[in-house]
PyMOL Python script that loads the backbone (N, CA, C, O; Angstrom):
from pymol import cmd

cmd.read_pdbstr("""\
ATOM      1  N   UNK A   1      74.913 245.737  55.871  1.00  0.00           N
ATOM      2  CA  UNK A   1      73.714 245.976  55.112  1.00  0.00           C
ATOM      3  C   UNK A   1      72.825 244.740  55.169  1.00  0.00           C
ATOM      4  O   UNK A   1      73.282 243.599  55.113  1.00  0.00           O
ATOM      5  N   UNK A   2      71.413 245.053  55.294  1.00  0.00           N
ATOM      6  CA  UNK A   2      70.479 244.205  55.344  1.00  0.00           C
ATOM      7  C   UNK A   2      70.584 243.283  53.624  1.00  0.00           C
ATOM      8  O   UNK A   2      71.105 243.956  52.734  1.00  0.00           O
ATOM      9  N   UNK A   3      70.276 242.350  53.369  1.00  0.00           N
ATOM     10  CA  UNK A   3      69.593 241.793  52.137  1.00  0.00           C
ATOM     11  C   UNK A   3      68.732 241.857  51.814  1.00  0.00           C
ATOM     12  O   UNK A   3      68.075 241.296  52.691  1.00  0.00           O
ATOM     13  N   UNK A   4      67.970 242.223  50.959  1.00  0.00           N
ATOM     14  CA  UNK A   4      66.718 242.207  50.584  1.00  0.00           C
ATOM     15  C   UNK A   4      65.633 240.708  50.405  1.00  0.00           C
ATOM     16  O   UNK A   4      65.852 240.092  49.362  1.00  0.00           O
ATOM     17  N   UNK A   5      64.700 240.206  51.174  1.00  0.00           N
ATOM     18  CA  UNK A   5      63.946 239.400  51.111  1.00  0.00           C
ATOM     19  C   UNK A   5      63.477 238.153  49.664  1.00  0.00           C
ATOM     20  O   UNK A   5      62.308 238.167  49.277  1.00  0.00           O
ATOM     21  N   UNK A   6      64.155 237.498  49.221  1.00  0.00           N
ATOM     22  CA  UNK A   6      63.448 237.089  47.825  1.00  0.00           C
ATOM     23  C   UNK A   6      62.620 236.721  48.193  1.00  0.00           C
ATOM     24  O   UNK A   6      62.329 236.241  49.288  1.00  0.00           O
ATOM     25  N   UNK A   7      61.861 236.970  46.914  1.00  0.00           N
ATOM     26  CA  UNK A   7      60.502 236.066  46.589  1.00  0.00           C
ATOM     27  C   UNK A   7      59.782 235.039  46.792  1.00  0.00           C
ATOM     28  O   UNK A   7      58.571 234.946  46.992  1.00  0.00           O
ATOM     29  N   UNK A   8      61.016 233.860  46.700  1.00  0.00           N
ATOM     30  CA  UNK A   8      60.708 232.212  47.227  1.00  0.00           C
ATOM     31  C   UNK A   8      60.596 232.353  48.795  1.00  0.00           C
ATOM     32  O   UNK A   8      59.707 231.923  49.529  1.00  0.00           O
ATOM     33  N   UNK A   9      61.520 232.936  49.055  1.00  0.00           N
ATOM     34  CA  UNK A   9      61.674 232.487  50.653  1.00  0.00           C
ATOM     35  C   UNK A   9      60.272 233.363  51.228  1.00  0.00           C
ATOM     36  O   UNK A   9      59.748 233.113  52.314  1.00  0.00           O
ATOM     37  N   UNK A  10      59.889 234.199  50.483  1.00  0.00           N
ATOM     38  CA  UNK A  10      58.105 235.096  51.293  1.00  0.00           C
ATOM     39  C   UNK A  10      56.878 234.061  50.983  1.00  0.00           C
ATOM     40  O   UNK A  10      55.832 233.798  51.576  1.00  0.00           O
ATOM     41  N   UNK A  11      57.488 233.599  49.784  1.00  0.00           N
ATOM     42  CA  UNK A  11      56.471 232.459  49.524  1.00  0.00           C
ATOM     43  C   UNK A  11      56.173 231.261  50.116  1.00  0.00           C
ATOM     44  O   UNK A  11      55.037 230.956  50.478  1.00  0.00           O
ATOM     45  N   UNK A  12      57.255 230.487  50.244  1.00  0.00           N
ATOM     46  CA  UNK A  12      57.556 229.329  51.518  1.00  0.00           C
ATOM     47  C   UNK A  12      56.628 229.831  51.993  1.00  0.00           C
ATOM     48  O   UNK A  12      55.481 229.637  51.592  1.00  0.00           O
ATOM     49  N   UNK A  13      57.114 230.984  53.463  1.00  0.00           N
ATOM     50  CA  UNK A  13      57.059 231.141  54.728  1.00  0.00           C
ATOM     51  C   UNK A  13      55.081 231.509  54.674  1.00  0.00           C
ATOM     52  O   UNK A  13      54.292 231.407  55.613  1.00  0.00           O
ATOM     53  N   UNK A  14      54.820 231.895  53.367  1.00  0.00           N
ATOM     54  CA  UNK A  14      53.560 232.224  53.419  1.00  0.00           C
ATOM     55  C   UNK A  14      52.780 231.043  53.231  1.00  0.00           C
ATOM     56  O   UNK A  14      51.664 231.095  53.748  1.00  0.00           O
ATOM     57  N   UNK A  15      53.073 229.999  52.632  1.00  0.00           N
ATOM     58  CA  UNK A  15      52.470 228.778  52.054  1.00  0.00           C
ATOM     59  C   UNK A  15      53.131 228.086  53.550  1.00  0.00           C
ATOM     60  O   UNK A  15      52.463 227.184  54.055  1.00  0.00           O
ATOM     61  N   UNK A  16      53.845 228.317  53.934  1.00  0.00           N
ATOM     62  CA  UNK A  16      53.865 226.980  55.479  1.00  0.00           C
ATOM     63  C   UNK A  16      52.434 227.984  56.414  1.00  0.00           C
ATOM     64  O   UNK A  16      51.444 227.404  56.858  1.00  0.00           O
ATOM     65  N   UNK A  17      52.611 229.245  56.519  1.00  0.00           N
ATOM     66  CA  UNK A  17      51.231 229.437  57.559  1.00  0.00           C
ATOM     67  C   UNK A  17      49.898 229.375  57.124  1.00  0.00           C
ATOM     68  O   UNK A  17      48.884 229.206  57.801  1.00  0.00           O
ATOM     69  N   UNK A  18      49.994 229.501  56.152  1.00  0.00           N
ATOM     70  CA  UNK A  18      48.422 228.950  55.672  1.00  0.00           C
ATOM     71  C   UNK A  18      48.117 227.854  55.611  1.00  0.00           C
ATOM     72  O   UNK A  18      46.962 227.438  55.701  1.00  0.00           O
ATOM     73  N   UNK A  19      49.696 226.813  55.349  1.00  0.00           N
ATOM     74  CA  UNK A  19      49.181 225.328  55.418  1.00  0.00           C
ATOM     75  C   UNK A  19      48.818 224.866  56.809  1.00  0.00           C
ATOM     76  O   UNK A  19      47.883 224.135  57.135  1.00  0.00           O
ATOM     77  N   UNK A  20      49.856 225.504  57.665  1.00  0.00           N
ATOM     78  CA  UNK A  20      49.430 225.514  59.050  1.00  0.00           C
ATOM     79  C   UNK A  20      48.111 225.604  59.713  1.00  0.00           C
ATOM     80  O   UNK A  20      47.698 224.854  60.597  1.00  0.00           O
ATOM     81  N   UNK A  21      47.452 226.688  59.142  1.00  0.00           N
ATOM     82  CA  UNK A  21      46.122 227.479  59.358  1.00  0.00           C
ATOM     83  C   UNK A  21      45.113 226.037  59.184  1.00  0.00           C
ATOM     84  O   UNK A  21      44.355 225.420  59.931  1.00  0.00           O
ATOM     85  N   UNK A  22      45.503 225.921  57.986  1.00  0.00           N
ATOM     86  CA  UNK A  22      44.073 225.151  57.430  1.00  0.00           C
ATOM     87  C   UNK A  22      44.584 223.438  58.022  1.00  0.00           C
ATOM     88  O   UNK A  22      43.668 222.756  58.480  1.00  0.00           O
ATOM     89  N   UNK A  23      45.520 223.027  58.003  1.00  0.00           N
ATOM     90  CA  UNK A  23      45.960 221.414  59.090  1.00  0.00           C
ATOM     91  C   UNK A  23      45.073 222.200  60.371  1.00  0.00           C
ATOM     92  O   UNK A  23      43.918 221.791  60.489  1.00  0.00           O
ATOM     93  N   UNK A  24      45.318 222.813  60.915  1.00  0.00           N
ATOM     94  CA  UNK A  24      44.692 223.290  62.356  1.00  0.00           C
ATOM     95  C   UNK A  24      42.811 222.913  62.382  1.00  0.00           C
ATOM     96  O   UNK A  24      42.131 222.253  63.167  1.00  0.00           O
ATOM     97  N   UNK A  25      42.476 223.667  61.167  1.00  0.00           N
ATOM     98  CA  UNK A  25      41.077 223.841  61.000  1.00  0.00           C
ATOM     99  C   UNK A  25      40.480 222.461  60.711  1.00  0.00           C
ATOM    100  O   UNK A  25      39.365 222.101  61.089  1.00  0.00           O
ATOM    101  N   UNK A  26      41.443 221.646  59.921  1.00  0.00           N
ATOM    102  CA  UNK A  26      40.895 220.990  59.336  1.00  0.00           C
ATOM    103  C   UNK A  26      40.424 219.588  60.626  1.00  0.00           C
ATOM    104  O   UNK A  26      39.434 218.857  60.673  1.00  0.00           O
ATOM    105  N   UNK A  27      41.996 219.721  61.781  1.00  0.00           N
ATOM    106  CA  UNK A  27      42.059 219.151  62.815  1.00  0.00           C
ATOM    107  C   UNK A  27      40.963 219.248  63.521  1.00  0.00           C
ATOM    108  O   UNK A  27      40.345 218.280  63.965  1.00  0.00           O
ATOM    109  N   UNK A  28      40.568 220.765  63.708  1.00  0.00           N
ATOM    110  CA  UNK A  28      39.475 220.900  64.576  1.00  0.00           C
ATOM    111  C   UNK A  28      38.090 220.637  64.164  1.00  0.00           C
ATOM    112  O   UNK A  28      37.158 220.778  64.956  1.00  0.00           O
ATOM    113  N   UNK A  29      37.913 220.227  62.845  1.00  0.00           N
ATOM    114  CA  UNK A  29      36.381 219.781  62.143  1.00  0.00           C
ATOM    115  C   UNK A  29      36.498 218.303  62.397  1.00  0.00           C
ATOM    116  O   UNK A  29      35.459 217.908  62.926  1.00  0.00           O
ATOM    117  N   UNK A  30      37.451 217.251  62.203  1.00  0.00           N
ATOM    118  CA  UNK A  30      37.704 216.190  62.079  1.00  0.00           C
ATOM    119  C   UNK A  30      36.914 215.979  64.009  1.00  0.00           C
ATOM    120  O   UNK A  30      35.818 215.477  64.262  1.00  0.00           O
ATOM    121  N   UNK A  31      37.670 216.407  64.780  1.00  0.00           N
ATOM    122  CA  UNK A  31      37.234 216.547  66.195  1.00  0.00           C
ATOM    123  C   UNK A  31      36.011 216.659  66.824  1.00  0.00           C
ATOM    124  O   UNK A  31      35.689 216.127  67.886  1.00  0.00           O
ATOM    125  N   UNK A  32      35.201 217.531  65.964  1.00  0.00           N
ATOM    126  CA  UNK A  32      33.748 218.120  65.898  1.00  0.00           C
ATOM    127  C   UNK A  32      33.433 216.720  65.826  1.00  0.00           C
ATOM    128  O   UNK A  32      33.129 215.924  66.715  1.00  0.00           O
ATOM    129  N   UNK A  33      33.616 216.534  64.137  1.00  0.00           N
ATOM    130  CA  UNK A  33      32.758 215.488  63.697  1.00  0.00           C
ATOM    131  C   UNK A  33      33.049 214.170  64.156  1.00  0.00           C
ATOM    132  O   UNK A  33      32.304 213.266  63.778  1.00  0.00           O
ATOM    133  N   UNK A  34      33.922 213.932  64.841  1.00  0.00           N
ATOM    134  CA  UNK A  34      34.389 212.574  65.561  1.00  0.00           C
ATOM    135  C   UNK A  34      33.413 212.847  67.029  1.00  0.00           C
ATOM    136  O   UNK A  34      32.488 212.062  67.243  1.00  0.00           O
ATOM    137  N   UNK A  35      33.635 213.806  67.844  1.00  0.00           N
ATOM    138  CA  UNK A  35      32.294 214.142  68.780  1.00  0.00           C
ATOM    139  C   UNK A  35      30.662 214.196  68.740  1.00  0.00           C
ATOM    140  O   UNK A  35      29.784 214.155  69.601  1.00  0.00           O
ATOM    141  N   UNK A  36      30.688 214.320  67.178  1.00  0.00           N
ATOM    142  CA  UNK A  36      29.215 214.318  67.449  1.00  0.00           C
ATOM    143  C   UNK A  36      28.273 213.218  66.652  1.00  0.00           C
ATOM    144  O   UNK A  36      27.060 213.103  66.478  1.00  0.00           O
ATOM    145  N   UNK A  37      29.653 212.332  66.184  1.00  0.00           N
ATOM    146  CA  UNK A  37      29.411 210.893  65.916  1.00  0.00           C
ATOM    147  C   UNK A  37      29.075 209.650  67.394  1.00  0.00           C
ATOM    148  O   UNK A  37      28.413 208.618  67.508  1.00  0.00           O
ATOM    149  N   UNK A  38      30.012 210.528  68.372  1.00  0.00           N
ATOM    150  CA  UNK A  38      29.740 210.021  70.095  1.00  0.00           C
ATOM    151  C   UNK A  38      28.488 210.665  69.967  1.00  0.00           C
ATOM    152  O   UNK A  38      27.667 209.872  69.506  1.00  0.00           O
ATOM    153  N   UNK A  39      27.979 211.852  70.203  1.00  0.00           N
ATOM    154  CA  UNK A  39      27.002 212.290  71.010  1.00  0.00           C
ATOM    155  C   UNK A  39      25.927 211.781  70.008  1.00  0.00           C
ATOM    156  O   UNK A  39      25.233 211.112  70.773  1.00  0.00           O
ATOM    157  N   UNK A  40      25.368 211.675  68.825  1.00  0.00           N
ATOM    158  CA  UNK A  40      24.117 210.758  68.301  1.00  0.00           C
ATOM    159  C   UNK A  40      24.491 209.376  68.483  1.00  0.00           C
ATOM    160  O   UNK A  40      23.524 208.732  68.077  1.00  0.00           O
ATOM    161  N   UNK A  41      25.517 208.471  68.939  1.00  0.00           N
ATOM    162  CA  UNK A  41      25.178 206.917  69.059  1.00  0.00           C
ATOM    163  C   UNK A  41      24.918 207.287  70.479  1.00  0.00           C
ATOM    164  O   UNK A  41      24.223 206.408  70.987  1.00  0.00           O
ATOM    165  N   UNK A  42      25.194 208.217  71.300  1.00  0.00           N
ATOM    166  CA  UNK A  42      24.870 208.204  73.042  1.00  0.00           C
ATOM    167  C   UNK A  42      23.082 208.225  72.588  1.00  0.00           C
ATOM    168  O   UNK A  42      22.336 207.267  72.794  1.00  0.00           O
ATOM    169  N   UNK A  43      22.678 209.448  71.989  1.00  0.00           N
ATOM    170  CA  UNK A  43      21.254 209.882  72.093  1.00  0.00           C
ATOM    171  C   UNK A  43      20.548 208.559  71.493  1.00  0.00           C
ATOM    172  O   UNK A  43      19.430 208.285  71.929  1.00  0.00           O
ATOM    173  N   UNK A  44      21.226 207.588  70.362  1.00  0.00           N
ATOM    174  CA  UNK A  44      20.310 206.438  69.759  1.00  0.00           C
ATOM    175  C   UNK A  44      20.307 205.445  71.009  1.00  0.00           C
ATOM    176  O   UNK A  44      19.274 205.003  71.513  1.00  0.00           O
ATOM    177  N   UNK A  45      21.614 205.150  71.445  1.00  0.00           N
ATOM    178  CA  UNK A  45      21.061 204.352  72.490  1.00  0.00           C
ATOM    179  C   UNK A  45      20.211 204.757  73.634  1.00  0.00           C
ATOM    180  O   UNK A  45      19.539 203.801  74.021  1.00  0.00           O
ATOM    181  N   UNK A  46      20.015 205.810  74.287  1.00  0.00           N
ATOM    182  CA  UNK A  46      19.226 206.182  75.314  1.00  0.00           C
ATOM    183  C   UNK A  46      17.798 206.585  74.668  1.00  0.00           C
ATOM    184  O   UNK A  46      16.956 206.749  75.551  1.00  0.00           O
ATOM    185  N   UNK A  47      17.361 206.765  73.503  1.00  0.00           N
ATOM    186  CA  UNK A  47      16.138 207.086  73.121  1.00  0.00           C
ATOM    187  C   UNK A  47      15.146 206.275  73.255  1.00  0.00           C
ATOM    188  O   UNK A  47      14.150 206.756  73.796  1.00  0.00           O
ATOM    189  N   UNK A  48      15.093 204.988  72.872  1.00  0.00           N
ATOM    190  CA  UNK A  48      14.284 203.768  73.737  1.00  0.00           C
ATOM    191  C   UNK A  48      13.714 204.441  75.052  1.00  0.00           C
ATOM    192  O   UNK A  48      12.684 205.092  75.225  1.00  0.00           O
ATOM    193  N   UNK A  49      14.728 204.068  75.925  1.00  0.00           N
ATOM    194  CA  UNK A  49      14.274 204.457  77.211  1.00  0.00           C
ATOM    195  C   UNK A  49      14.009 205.696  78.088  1.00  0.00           C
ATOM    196  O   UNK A  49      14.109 205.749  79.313  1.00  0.00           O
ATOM    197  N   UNK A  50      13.659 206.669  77.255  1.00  0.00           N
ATOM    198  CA  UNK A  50      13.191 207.688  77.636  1.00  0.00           C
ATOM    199  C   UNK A  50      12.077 208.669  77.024  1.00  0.00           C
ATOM    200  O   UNK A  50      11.626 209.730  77.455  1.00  0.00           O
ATOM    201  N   UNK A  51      11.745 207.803  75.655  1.00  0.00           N
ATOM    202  CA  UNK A  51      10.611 208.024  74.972  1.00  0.00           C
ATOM    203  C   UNK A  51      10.127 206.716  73.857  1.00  0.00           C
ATOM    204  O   UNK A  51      10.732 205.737  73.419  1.00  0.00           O
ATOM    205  N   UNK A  52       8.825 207.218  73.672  1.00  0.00           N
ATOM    206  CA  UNK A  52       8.024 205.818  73.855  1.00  0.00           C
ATOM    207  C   UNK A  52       7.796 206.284  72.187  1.00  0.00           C
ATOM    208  O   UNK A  52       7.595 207.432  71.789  1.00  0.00           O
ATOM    209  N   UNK A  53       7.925 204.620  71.081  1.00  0.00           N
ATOM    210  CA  UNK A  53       6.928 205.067  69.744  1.00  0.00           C
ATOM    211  C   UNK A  53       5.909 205.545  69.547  1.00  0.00           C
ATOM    212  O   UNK A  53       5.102 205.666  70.469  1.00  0.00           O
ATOM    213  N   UNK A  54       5.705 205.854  68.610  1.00  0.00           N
ATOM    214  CA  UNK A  54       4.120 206.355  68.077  1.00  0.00           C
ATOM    215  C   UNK A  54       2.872 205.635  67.843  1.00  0.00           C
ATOM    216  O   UNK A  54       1.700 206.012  67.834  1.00  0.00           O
ATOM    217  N   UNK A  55       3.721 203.896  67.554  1.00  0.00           N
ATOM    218  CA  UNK A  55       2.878 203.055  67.378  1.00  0.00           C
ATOM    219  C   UNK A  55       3.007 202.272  68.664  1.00  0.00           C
ATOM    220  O   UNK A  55       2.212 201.352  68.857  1.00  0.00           O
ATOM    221  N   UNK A  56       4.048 202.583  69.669  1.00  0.00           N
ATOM    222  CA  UNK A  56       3.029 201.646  71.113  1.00  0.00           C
ATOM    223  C   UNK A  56       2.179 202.543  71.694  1.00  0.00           C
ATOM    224  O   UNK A  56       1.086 202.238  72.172  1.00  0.00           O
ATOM    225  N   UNK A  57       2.905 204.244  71.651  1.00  0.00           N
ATOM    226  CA  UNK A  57       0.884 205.118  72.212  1.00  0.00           C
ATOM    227  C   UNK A  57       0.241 205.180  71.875  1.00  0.00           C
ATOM    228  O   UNK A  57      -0.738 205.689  72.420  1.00  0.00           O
ATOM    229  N   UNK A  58       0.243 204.677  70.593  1.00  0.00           N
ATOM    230  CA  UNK A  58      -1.425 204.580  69.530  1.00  0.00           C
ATOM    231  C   UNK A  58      -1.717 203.280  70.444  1.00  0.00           C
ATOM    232  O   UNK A  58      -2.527 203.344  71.369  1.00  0.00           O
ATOM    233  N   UNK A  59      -1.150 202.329  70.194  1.00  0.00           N
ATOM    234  CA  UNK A  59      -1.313 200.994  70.990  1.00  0.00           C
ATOM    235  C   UNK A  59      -2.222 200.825  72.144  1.00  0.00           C
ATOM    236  O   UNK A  59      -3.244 200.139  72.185  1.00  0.00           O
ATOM    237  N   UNK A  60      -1.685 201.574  73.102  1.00  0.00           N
ATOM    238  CA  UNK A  60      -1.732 201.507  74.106  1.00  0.00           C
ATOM    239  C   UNK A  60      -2.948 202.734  74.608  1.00  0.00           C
ATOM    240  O   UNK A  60      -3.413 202.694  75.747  1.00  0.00           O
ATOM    241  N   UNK A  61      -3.351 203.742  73.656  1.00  0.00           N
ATOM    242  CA  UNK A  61      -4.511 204.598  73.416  1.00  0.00           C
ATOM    243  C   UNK A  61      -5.654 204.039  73.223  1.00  0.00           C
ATOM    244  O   UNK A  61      -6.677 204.429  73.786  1.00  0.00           O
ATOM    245  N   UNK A  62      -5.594 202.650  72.061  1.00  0.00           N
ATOM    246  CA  UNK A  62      -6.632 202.494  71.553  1.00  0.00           C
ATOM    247  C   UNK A  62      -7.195 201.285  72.727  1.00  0.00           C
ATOM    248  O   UNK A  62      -8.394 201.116  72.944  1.00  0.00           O
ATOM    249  N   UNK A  63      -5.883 200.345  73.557  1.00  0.00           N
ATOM    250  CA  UNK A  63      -6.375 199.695  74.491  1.00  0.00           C
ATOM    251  C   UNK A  63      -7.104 200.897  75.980  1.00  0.00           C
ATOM    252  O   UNK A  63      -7.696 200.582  77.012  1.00  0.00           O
ATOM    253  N   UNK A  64      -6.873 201.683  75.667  1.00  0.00           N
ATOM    254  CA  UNK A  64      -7.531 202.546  76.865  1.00  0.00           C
ATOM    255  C   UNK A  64      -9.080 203.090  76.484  1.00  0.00           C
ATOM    256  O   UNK A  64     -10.138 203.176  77.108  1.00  0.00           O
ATOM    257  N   UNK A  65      -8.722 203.347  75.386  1.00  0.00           N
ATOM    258  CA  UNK A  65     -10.627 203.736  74.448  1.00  0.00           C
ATOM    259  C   UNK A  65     -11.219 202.435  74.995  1.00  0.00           C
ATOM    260  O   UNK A  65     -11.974 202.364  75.964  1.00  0.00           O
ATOM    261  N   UNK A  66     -10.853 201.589  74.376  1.00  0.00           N
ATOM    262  CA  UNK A  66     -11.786 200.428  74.013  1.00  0.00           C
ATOM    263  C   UNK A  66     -11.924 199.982  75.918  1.00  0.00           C
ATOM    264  O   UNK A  66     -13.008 199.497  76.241  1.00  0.00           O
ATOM    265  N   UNK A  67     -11.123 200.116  76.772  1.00  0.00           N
ATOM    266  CA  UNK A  67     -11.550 199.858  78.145  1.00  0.00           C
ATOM    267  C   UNK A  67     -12.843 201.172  78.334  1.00  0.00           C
ATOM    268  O   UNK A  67     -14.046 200.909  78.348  1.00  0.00           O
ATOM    269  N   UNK A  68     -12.262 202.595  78.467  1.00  0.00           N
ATOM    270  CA  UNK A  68     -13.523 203.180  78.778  1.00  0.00           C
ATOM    271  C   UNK A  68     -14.648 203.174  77.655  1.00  0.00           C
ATOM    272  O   UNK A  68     -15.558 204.001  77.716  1.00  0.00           O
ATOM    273  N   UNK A  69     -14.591 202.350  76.751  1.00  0.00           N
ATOM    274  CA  UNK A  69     -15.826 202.221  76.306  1.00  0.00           C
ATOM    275  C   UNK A  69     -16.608 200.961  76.737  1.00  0.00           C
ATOM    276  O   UNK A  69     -17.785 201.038  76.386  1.00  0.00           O
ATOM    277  N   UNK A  70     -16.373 200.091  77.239  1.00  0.00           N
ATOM    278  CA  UNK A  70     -16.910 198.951  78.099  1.00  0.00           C
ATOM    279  C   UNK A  70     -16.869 199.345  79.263  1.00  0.00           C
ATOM    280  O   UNK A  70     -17.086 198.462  80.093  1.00  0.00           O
ATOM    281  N   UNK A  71     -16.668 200.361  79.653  1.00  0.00           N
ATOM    282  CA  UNK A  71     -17.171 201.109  81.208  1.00  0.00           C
ATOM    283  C   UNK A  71     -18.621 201.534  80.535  1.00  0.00           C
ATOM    284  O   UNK A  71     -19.688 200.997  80.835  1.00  0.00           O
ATOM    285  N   UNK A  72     -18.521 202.209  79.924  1.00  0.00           N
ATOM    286  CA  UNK A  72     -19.756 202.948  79.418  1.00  0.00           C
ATOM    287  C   UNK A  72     -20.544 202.091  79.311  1.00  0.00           C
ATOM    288  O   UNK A  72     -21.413 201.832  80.143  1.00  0.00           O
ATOM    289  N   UNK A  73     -20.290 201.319  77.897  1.00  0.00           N
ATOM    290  CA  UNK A  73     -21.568 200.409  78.148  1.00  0.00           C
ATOM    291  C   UNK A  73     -22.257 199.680  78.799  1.00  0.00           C
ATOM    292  O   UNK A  73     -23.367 199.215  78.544  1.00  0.00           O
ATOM    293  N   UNK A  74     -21.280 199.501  80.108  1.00  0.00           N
ATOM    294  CA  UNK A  74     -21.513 198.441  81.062  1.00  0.00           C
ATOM    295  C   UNK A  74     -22.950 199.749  82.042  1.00  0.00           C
ATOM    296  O   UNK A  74     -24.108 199.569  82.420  1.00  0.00           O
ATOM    297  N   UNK A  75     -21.746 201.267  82.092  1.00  0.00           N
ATOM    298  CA  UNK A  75     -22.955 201.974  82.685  1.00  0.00           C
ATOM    299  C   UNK A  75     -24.518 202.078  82.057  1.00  0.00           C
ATOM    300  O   UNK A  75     -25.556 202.153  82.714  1.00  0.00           O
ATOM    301  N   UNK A  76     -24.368 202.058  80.523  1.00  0.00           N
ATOM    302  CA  UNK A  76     -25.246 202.516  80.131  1.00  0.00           C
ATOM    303  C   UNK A  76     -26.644 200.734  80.274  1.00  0.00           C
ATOM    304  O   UNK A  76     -27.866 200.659  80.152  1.00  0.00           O
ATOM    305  N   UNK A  77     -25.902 200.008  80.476  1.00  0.00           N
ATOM    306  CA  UNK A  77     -26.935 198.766  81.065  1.00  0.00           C
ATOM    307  C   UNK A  77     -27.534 198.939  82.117  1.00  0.00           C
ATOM    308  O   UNK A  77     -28.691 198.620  82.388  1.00  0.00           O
ATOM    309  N   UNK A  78     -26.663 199.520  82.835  1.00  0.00           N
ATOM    310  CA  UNK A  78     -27.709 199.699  83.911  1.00  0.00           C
ATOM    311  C   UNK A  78     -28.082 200.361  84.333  1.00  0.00           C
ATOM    312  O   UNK A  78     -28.723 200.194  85.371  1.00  0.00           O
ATOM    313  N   UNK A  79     -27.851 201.799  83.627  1.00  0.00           N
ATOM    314  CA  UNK A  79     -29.007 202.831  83.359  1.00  0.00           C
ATOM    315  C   UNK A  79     -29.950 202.729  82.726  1.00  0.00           C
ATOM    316  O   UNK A  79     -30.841 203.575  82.661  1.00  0.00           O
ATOM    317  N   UNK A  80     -29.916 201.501  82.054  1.00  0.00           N
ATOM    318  CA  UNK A  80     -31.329 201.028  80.997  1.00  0.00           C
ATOM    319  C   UNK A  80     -32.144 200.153  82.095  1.00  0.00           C
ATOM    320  O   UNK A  80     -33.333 200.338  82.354  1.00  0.00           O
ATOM    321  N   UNK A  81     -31.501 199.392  82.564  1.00  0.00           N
ATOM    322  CA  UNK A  81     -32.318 198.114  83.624  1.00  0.00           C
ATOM    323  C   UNK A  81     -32.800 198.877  84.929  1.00  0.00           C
ATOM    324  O   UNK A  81     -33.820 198.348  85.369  1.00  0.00           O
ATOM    325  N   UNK A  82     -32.439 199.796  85.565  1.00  0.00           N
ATOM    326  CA  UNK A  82     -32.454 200.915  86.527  1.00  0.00           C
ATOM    327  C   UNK A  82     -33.790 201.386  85.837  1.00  0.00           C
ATOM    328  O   UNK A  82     -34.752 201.007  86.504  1.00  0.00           O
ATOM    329  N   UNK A  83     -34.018 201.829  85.131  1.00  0.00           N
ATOM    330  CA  UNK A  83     -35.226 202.991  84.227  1.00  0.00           C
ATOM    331  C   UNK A  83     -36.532 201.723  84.453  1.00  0.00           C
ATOM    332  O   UNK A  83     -37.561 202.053  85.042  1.00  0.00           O
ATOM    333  N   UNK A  84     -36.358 200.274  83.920  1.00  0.00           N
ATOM    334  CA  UNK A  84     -37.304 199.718  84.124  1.00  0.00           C
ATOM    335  C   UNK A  84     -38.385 199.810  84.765  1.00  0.00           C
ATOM    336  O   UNK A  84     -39.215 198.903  84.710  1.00  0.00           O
TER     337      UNK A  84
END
""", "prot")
cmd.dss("prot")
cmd.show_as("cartoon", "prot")
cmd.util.cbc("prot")
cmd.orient("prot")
């Protein structure tokens, strides 16, 4: 004759696979988040060099205005001295 199953021992066996379950899950978040602690220090270090601040293209905008605007004026001299 079979024995009938107690209680404790369904309980154990149920409390070891769920503890199982969730060590597993918990393994595989720890993993995530250990990866994508690599992949943003990869993206901080390479961001420099593959895109530029806001304040060196303003920078570097306002040195380009201020050149074609001394083109201009330079044209507009001697479209004034020309008219003479």
């Amino acid at each position: 004759m079979s024995q009938p199953v107690d209680t404790q021992s369904l309980i154990n066996t149920g409390l070891s696979v769920f503890l199982t379950v969730l060590g597993w899950l918990a393994k595989q978040l720890w993993d995530a988040v250990a990866k994508l602690r690599s992949d943003l220090h990869e993206l901080e270090k390479d961001l420099p060099k593959d895109y530029v601040s806001k304040d060196d293209f303003n920078n570097t905008m306002k040195h380009i205005e201020d050149m074609f605007q001394r083109i201009y004026d330079k044209l507009e001299n001697k479209a004034d001295k020309r008219g003479m």
